[in-house]
N, C-alpha and C positions, 0 to 999 in steps of 0.2 A: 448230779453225777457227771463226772467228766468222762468225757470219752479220747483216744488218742493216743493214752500212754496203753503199754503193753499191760494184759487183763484188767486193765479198769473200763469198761463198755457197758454195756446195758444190761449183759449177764455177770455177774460174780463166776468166778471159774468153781469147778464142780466141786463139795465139797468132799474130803477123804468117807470115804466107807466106816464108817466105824466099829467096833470090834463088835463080833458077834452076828454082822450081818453079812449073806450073801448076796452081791450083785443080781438081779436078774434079767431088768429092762433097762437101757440107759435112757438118758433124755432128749436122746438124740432118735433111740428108736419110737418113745416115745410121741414127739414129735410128727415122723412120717406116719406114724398109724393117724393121728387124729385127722388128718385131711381124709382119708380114707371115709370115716368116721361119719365127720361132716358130710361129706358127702350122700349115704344113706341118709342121715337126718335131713338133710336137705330136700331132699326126694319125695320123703316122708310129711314135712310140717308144710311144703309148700302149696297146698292144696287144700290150706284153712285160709280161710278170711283173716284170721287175727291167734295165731300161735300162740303158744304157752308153754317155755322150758322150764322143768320141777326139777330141783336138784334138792336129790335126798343127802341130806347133811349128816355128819361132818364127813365124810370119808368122800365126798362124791366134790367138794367144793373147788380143788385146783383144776379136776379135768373138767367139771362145767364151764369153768372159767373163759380155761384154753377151747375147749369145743365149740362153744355158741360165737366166742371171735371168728372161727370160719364158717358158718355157717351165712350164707349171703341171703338170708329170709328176714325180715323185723318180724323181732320179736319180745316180748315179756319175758321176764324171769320172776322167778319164786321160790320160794325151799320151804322142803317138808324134812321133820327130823325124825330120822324113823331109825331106831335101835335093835340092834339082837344081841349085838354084845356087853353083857353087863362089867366088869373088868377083866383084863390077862386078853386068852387067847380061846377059851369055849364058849360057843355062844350060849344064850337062853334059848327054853323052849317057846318064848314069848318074845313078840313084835313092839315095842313101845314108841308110840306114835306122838312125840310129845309135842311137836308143833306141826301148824298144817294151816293154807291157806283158805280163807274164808271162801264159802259155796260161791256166793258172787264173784270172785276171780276168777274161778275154774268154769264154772256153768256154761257150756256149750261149744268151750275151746276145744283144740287139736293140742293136746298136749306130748312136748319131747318130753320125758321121763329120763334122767339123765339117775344113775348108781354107778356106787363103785366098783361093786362085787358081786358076782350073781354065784350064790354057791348051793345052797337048800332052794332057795326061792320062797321062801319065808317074807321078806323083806319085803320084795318087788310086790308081790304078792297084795299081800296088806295095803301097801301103799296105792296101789291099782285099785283095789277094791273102793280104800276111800275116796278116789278119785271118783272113781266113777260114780261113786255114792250122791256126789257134789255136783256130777253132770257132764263130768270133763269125756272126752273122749279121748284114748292115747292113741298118737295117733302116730308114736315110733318110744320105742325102749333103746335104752343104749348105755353099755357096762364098759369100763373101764377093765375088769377082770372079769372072767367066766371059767369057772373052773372045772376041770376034767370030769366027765363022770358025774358032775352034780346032777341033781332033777330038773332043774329049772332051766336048760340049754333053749326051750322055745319062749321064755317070758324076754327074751330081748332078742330085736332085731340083728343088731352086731355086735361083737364084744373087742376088746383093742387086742388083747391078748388071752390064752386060755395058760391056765396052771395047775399045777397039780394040788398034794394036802397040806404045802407052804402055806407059815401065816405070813402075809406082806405086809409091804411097813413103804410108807414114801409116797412123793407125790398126789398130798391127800390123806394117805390113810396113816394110822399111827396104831402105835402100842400104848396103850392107857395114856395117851396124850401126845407122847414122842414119835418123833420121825417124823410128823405130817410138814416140814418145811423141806426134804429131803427132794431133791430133781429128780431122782430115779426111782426105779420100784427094787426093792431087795426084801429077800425071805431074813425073817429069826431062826440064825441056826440053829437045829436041833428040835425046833416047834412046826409041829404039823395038829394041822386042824383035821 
């Protein structure tokens, strides 16, 4: 990739919103939240011997990305893929936990829990359980979105942003597959969860 000429640099310039979505976070806000971020996690994992960041997949994978690059602690990474949403925009009543790191990974770590979305706490939830099941201790949560009014506001330490009954879409998370390359976060207009 060359660098030099005007918008050819290490970012692609942003792409157009496309019809039907509303802007909400740019990636520019994005950005200054995650130091923040880091930060607590940082606070949090540095007082294990040997850390362990679990990103719940797929919705959680760009902000894990960008989060554990600031994070100035060594550490492991791992992904657990844990579902509530079966297609569209309603969740299930049911967690489905279709991959997850072997007992001996986890057993006796300080593990960052890194999600996308903390809304019921269904999710987090489950995923904590079988952590802990495995021996892990968490020893910081941390959501990308936490939304207004949900039950689950004490299952994570910080959340990047709060939102309302927007279904989001961007940076990570998708609608039945789309949107997850998007730099920003934007609601489906008209869908509320």
């Amino acid at each position: 990739m060359s660098r030099g000429t005007a918008g050819h640099g290490l970012y692609a310039p942003r792409p157009p919103l496309p019809p039907g979505l509303r802007l909400l976070f740019t990636a520019e806000e994005i950005n200054a939240r995650l130091d923040c971020l880091a930060a607590v996690a940082a606070a949090k994992v540095a007082v294990f011997e040997n850390p362990l960041a679990v990103c719940v997949l797929k919705g959680a994978f760009v902000f894990c990305a960008d989060l554990i690059r600031r994070i100035n602690v060594g550490m492991d990474v791992t992904f657990v893929r844990a579902a509530s949403y079966n297609r569209g925009t309603v969740p299930s009543d049911r967690v489905r936990i279709s991959f997850e790191p072997p007992a001996s990974e986890v057993r006796g770590r300080g593990v960052l829990l890194v999600e996308d979305i903390v809304d019921s706490g269904r999710t987090i939830r489950a995923v904590r359980r079988r952590l802990a099941s495995r021996g892990a201790s968490i020893a910081c949560a941390i959501a990308l979105l936490r939304r207004r009014g949900g039950a689950a506001g004490d299952l994570v330490d910080a959340a990047g942003f709060e939102i309302g009954r927007e279904f989001v879409v961007g940076y990570g998370l998708d609608l039945d597959g789309k949107y997850r390359n998007l730099p920003y976060l934007a609601s489906i207009e008209g869908e509320m969860r």
